[in-house]
C-alpha positions in Angstrom: 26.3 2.8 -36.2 23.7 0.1 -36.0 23.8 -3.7 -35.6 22.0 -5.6 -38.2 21.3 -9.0 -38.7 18.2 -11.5 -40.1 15.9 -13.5 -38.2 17.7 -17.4 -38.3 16.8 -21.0 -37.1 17.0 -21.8 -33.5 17.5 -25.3 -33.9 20.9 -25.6 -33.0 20.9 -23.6 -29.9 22.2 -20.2 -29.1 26.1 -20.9 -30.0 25.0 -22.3 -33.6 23.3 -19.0 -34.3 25.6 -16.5 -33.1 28.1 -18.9 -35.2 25.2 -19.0 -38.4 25.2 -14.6 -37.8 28.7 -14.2 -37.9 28.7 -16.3 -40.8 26.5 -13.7 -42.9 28.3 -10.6 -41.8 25.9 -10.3 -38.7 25.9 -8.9 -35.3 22.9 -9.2 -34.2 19.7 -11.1 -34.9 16.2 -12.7 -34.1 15.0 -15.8 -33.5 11.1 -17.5 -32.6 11.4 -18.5 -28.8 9.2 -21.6 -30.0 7.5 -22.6 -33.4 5.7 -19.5 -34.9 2.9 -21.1 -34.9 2.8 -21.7 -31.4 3.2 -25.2 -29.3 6.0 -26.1 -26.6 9.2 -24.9 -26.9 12.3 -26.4 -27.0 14.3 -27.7 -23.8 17.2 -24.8 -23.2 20.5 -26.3 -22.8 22.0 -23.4 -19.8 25.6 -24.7 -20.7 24.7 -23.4 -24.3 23.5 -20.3 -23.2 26.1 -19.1 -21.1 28.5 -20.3 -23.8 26.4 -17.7 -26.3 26.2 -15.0 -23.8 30.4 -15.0 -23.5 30.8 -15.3 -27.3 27.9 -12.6 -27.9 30.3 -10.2 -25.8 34.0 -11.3 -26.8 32.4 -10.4 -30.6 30.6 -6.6 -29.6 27.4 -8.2 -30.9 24.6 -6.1 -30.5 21.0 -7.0 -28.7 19.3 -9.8 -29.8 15.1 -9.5 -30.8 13.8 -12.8 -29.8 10.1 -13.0 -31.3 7.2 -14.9 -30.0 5.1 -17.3 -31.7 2.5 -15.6 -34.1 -0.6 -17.8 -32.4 0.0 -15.2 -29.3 -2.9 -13.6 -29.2 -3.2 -11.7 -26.1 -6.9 -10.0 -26.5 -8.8 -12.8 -28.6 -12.5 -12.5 -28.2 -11.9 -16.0 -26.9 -10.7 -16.8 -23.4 -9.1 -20.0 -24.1 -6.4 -18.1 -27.1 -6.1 -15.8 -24.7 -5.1 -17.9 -21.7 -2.7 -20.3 -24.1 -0.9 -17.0 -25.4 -0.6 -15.7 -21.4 0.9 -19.3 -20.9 3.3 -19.0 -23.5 4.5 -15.3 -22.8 4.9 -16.0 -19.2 6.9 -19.4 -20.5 9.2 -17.4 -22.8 9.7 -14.5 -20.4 10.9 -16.8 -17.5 13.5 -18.7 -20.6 15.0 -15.2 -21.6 16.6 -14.9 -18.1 19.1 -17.2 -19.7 20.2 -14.8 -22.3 19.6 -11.2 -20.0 19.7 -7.7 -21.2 17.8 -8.5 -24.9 14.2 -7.9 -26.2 11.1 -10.0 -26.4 9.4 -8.7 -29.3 5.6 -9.4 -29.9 2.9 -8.5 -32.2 0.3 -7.2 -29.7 -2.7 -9.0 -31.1 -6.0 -8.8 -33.2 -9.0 -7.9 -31.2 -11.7 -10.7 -33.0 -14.5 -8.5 -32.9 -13.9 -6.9 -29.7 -13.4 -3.4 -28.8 -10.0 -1.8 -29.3 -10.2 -0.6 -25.4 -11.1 -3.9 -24.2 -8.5 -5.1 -26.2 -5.9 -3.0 -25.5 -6.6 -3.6 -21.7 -6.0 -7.5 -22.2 -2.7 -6.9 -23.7 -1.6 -5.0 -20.8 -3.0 -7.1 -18.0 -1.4 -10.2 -19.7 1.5 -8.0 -19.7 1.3 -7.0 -16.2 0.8 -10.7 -14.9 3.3 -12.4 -16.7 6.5 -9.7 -16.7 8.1 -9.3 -13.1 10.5 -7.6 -11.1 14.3 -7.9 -11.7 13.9 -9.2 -15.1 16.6 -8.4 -17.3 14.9 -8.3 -20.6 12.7 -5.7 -22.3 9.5 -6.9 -24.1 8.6 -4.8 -27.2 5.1 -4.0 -28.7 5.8 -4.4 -32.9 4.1 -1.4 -34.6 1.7 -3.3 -37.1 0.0 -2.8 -40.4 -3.3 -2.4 -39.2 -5.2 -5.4 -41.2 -8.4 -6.3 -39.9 -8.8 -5.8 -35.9 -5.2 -5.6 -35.6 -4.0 -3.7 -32.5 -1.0 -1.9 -32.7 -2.0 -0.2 -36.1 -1.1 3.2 -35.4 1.2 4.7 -32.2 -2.0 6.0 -30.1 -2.7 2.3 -29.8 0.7 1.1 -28.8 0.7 4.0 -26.6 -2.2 3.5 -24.6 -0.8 -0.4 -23.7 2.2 1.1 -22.6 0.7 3.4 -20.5 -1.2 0.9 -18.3 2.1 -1.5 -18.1 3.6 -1.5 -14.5 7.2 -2.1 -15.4 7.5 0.9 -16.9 11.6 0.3 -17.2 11.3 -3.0 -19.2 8.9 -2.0 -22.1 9.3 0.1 -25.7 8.7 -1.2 -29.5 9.8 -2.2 -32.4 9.6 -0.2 -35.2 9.0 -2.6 -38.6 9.7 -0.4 -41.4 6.8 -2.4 -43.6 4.0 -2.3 -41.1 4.8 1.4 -40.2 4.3 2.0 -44.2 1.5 -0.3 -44.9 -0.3 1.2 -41.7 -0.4 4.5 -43.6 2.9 6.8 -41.8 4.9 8.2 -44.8 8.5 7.6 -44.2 9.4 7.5 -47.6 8.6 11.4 -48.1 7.8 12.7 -44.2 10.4 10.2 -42.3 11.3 13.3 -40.0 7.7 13.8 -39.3 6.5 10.1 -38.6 9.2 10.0 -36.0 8.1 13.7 -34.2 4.5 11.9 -33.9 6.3 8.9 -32.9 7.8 11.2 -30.3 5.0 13.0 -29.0 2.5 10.1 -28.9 5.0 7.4 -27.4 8.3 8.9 -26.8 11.8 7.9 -28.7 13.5 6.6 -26.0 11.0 3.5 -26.4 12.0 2.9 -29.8 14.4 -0.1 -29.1 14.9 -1.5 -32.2 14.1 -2.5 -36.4 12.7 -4.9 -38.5 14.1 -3.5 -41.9 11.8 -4.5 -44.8 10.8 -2.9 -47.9 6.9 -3.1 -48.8 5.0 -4.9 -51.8 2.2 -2.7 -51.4 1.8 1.3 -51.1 1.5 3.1 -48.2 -1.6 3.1 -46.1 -2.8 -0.7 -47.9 -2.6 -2.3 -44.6 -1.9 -5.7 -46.5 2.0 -6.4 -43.9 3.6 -8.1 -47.1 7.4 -7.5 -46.7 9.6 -7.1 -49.7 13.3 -7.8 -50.3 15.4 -4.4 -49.6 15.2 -1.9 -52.8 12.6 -4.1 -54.5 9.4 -2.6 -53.1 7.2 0.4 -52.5 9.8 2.0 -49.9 12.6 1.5 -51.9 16.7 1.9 -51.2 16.9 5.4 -50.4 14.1 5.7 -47.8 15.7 2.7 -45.9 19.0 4.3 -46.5 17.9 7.4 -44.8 16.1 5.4 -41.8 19.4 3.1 -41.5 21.7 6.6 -41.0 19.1 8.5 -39.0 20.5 9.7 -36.1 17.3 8.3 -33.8 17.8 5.2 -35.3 21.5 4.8 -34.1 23.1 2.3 -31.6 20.1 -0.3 -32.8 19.6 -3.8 -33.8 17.9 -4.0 -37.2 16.2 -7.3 -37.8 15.9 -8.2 -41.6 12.5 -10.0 -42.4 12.7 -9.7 -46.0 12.1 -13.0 -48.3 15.3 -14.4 -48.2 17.5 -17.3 -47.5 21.0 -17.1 -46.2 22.8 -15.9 -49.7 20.3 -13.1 -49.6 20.8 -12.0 -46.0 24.3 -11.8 -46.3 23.9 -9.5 -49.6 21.1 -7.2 -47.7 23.6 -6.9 -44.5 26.5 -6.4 -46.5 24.1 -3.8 -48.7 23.5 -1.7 -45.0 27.2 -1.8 -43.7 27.6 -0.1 -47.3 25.5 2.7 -46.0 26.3 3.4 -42.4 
């Protein structure tokens, strides 16, 4: 089995959107810790949180994959991006204490010109700095498409962050079915293979969860334009196989597709179908 869900609005608070998931046949799903575009986030209410974290358990939901803001930018040729994103990681790291044991999923950054090992070295030092000791959630590197100075475009690159992060225990990745395809790993006819270099070059047992998308583009365009489930270049069957792979089991999957609620509920209701 796997846990699937959509990203939704955190407006309300934690209690409205395990309340909005249910509502679509969910049990799981992802949320922006602030604007995606970045700026201060909103005030969390504890009562609320606690109130979520006993719900979230009385209903077996699965791990939630907060996301950060997209204006994180860890390794931008420019020190004042970077400093705002370390201020805003080290901000929403410190907030997920109130809703332990999920992931903090970020896309690692675009390198502006820089080199990639320069790059890749700011990620992890931001990393280093701002996650601490006894935390009790896992932050998770999203594998990317690979457009323009992208880092995180293939999984020697997510590899080599990981391997110069201290807390070894609280960081893997999220695998995003799109970005993996548009970034040029076949796993529409060599699934079994991606996932052996996957092994080799990262290890499975960082793999912590799914964003589920199908792809408007072929593989290898590095374009990261998602496509409603069955209606792009991936197509049903590959996404079938990925949802009922045994490495894939136990997960959350995270829809990203372009939807709105009616549209979620008929793509989650389309992957209980499969499992």
């Amino acid at each position: 089995m796997i846990y699937i869900g959509s990203h939704l609005s955190s407006a309300g608070g934690f209690m409205a959107m395990g309340k909005h998931a249910k509502k679509l046949g969910a049990n799981t799903f992802a949320f922006f810790t602030r604007n995606p575009r970045g700026g201060a986030a909103k005030e969390i209410d504890p009562a609320d949180a606690m109130a979520f974290m006993k719900f979230h358990k009385e209903e077996g939901m699965g791990p939630l994959v907060a996301h950060a803001p997209y204006t994180m930018n860890l390794c931008s040729a420019k020190e004042d991006v970077r400093a705002f994103g370390k201020e805003m990681l080290s901000d929403d790291l410190k907030r997920m204490e109130y809703t332990p044991g999920n992931y903090y999923n970020f896309h690692p950054g675009s390198a502006t010109g820089q080199d990639t090992d320069v790059a890749i070295l700011q990620i992890a030092d931001a990393l280093n700095d701002c996650m601490f000791e006894g935390m009790h959630t896992t932050v998770l590197l999203e594998t990317m498409a690979g457009k323009g100075s992208e880092i995180g475009g293939n999984f020697k690159e997510l590899s080599s962050i990981i391997n110069h992060i201290e807390l070894k225990n609280r960081i893997g990745v999220c695998f995003d079915t799109c970005h993996v395809w548009d970034g040029g790993y076949d796993i529409v006819n060599h699934l079994d293979e991606v996932l052996d270099e996957f092994d080799k070059t990262i290890g499975l047992d960082r793999l912590y969860a799914v964003h589920i998308n199908d792809s408007k583009n072929p593989c290898d365009s590095h374009k990261d334009r998602h496509e409603k489930i069955g209606e792009g270049y991936l197509g049903t069957k590959a996404l079938e196989a990925i949802v009922t792979h045994p490495v894939f089991q136990g997960k959350p999957f995270i829809l990203e597709t372009p939807n709105e609620d009616e549209g979620y509920a008929k793509e989650i209701a389309l992957i209980k179908q499969w499992l």
